[in-house]
C-alpha positions as CSV (number, residue, x, y, z in Angstrom):
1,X,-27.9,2.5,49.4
2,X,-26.0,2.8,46.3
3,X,-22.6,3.1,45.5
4,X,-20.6,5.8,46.9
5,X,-17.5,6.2,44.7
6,X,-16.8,6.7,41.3
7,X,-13.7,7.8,39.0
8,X,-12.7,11.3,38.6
9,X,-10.1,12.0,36.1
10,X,-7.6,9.4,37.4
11,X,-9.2,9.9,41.1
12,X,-11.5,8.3,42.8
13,X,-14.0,10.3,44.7
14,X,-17.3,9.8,47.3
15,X,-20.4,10.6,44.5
16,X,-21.9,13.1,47.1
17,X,-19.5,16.0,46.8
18,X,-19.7,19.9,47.9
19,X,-20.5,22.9,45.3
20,X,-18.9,26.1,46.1
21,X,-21.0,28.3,44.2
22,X,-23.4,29.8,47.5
23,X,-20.3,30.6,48.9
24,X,-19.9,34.1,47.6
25,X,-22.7,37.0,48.9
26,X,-25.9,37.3,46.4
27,X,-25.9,36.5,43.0
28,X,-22.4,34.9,43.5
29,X,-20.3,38.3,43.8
30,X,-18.5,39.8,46.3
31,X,-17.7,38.4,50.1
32,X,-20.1,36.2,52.3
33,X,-22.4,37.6,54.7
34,X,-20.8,35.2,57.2
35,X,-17.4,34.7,56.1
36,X,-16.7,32.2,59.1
37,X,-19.5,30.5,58.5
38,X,-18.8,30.0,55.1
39,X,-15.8,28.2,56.4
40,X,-17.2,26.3,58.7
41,X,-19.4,24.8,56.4
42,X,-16.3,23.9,53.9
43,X,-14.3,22.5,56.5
44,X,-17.2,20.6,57.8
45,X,-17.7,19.0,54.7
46,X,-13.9,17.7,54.2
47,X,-14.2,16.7,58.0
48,X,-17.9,14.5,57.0
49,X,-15.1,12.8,54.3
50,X,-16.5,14.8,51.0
51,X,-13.5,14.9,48.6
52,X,-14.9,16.8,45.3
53,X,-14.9,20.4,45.7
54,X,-16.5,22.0,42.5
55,X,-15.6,25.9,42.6
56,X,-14.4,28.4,39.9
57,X,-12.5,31.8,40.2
58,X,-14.9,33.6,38.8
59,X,-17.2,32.8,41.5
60,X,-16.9,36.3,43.3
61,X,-14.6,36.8,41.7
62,X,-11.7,34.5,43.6
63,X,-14.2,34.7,46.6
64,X,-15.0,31.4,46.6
65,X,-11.8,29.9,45.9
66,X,-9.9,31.9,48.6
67,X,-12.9,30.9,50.9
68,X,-11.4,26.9,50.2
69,X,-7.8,27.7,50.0
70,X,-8.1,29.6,53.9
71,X,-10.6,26.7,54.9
72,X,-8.1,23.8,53.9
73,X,-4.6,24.4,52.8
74,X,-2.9,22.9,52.5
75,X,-5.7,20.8,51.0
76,X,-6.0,17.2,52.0
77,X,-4.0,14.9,49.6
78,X,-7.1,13.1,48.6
79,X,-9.3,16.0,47.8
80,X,-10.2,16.9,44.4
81,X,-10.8,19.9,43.5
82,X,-12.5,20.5,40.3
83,X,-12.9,24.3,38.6
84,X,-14.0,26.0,35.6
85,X,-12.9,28.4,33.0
86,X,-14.7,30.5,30.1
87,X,-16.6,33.0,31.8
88,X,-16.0,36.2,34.0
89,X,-17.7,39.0,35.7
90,X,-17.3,42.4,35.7
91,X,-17.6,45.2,38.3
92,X,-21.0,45.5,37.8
93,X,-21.8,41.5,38.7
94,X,-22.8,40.4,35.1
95,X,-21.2,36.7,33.9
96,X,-19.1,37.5,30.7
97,X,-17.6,34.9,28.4
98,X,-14.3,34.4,28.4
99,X,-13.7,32.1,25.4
100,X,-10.7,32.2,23.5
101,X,-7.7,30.2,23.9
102,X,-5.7,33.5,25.7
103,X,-8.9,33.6,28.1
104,X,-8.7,29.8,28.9
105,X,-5.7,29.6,29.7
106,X,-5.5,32.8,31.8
107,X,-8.5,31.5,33.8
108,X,-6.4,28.6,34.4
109,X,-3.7,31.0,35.7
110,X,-6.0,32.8,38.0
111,X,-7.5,29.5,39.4
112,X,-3.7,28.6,40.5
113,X,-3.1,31.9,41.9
114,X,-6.4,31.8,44.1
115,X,-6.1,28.3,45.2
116,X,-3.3,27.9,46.4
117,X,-2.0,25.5,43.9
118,X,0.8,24.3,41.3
119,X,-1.6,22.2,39.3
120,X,-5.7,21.8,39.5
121,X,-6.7,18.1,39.2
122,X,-9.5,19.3,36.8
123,X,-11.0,21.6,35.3
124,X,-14.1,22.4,33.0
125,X,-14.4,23.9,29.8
126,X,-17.5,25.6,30.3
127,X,-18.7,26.2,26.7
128,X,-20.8,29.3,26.3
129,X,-24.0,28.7,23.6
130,X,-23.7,31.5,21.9
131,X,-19.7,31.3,21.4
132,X,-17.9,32.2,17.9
133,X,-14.7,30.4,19.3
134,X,-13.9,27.1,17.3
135,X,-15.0,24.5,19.7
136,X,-11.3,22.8,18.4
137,X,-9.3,25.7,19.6
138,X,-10.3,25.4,22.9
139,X,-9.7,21.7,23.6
140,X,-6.4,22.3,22.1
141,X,-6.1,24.9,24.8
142,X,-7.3,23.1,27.4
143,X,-4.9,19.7,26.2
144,X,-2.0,22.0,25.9
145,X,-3.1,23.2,29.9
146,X,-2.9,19.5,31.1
147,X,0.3,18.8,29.1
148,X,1.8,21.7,30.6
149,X,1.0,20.3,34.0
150,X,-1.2,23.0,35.0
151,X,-4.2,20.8,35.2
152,X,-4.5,17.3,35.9
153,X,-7.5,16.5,33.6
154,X,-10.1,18.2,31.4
155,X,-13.6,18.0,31.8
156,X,-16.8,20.0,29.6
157,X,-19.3,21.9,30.9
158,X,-22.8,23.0,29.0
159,X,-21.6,20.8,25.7
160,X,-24.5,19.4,23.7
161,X,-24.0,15.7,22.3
162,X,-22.0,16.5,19.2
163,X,-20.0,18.7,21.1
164,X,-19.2,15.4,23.7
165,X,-18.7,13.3,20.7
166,X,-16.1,15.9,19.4
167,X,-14.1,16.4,22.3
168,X,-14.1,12.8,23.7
169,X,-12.6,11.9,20.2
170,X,-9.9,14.5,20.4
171,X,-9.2,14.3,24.3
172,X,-9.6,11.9,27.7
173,X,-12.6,13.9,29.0
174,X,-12.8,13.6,32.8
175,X,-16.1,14.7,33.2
176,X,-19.2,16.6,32.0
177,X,-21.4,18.8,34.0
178,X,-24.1,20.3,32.9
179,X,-28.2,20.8,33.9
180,X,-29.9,18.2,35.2
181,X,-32.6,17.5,37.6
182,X,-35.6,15.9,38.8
183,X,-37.7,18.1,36.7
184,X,-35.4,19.4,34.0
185,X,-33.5,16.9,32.3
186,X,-32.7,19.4,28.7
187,X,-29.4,16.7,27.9
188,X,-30.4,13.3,28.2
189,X,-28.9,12.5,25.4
190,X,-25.4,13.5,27.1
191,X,-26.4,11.7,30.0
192,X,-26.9,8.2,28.0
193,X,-23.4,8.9,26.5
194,X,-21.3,9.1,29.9
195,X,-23.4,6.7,31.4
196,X,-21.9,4.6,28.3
197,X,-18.4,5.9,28.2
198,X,-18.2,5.1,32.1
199,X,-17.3,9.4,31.9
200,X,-18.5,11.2,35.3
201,X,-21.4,13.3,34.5
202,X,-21.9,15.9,37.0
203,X,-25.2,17.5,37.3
204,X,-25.5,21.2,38.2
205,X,-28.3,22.6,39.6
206,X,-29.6,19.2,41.4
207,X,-31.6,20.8,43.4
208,X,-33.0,23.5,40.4
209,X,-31.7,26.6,40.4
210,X,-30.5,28.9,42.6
211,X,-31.0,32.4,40.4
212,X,-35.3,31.4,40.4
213,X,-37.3,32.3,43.9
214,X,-39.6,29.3,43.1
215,X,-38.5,25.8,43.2
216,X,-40.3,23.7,40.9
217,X,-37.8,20.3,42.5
218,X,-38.8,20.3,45.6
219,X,-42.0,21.6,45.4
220,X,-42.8,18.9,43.0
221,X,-46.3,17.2,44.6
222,X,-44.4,13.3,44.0
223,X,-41.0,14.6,45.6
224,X,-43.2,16.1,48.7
225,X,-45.4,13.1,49.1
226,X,-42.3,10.6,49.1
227,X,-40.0,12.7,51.0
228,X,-43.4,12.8,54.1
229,X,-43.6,8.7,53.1
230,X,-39.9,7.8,53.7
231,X,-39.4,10.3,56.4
232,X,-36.5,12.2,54.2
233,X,-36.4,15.8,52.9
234,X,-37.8,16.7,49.3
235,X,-34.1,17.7,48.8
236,X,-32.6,14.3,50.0
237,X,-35.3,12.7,47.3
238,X,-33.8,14.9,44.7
239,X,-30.6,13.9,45.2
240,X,-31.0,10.2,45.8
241,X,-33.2,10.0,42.5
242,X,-29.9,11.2,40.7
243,X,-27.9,9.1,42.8
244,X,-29.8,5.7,41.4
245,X,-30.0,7.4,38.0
246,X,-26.8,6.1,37.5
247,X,-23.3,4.9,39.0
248,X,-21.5,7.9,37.3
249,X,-23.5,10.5,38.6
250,X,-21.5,13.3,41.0
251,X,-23.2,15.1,42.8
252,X,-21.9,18.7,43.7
253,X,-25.1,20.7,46.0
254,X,-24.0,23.9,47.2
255,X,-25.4,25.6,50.6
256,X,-23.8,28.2,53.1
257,X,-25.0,26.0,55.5
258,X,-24.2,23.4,57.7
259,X,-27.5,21.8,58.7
260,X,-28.5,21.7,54.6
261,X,-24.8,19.9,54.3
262,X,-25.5,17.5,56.2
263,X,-29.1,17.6,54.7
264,X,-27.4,16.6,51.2
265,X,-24.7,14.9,52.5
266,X,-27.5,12.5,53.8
267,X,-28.7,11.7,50.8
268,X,-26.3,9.2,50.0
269,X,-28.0,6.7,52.6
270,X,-31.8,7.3,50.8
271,X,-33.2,4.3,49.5
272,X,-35.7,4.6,47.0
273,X,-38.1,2.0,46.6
274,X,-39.7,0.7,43.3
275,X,-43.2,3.0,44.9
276,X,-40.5,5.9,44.7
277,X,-39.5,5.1,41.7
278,X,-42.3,4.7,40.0
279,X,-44.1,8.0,40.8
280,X,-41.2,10.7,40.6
281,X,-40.6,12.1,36.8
């Protein structure tokens, strides 16, 4: 088993957490198809002792972050709740960037409005590749966020290693979340730096990603033949082999359901042996 906490900002939180991001209807916009399910599933997961809740306001939009704020406020006082800002969506479900310093900080805004809360103990600058925005404008934005009070701690989301290097120079950087998996694993690089720095490094998409019909994770021939071996899931070999990666790896699955939940909640109790080991990628 490994560990099962690690530092969040200035919190400490269980290293199997809960993604919010399935919570919406298809394609991450507009209400549930089973709203009460949806929040059984959240409260189940606070009740199973998860404490990191990654969501974002544009997830809907504000869809899934009134989903959390009717499921648990007010919210337990040792849940964190983690969100996002530099994107939106528009009427027709397309993801927008929303980049500028005015944009940051009124996503920041609209987080507090639809959770429920007077300050979010972190959120992610989620950089968009293809952005014309200084990179140094919006850390100051975000730094001027956290010294207003409105957010607890900054984190960076899709940064590349120079872009880590920048910001962890300028600001405290709470975490970094960005692609990783068994499979796919584009910022090593960024990975070897936390793992360093002792920074959280939170890997979306654990499981591959949920915009592709096929899953190349766990339909991986060495993630099926160990999951049948060790009596586990492919899913719950996915997640453990990030969970021994690494003591500062969070994990943050997303499902609308409770038996995959407690699926990836499970995952935390996997032990990988050195045959595991040895024959995953």
């Amino acid at each position: 088993m490994t560990d099962q906490t690690f530092t969040l900002g200035s919190r400490v939180v269980r290293r199997v957490g809960f993604g919010a991001m399935q919570l919406p209807g298809p394609g991450v916009f507009g209400p549930p198809k089973d709203r009460e399910g949806a929040l059984e599933v959240v409260r189940r997961a606070v009740d199973a002792g998860v404490n990191h809740i990654d969501t974002a306001q544009f997830y809907g939009p504000d869809v899934a972050n009134e989903l959390l704020r009717e499921a648990l406020h007010p919210y337990p006082d040792d849940l964190v709740l983690v969100s996002k800002v530099g994107a939106a969506r528009d009427a027709q479900a397309q993801w927008l960037p929303a980049q500028t310093p005015e944009a940051l900080r009124a996503g920041i805004e609209a987080n507090l409005a639809s959770l429920g809360l007077d300050q979010i103990p972190v959120v992610n600058l989620r950089r968009h590749p293809e952005s014309d925005v200084p990179f140094a404008e919006q850390l100051d934005a975000m730094e001027t966020a956290r010294g207003d009070g409105l957010i607890g701690a900054v984190g960076l989301s899709n940064v590349d290693l120079e872009q880590y290097r920048v910001a962890a120079a300028r600001i405290d950087i709470a975490c970094v979340q960005n692609p990783y998996n068994l499979v796919d694993t584009p910022d090593a690089d960024v990975f070897a730096a936390c793992r360093v720095d002792g920074v959280a490094f939170v890997p979306f998409f654990p499981l591959g990603s949920a915009f592709h019909a096929e899953n190349p994770v766990l339909t991986a021939a060495p993630v099926v033949a160990t999951a049948r071996r060790l009596g586990t899931t492919p899913a719950q070999i996915a997640l453990a082999w990030l969970l021994h990666l690494a003591p500062n790896v969070l994990l943050i699955p997303g499902t609308s359901s409770v038996e995959h939940l407690e699926e990836n909640l499970a995952a935390a109790h996997v032990v990988l042996d050195d045959e595991a080991m040895a024959v995953l990628p």
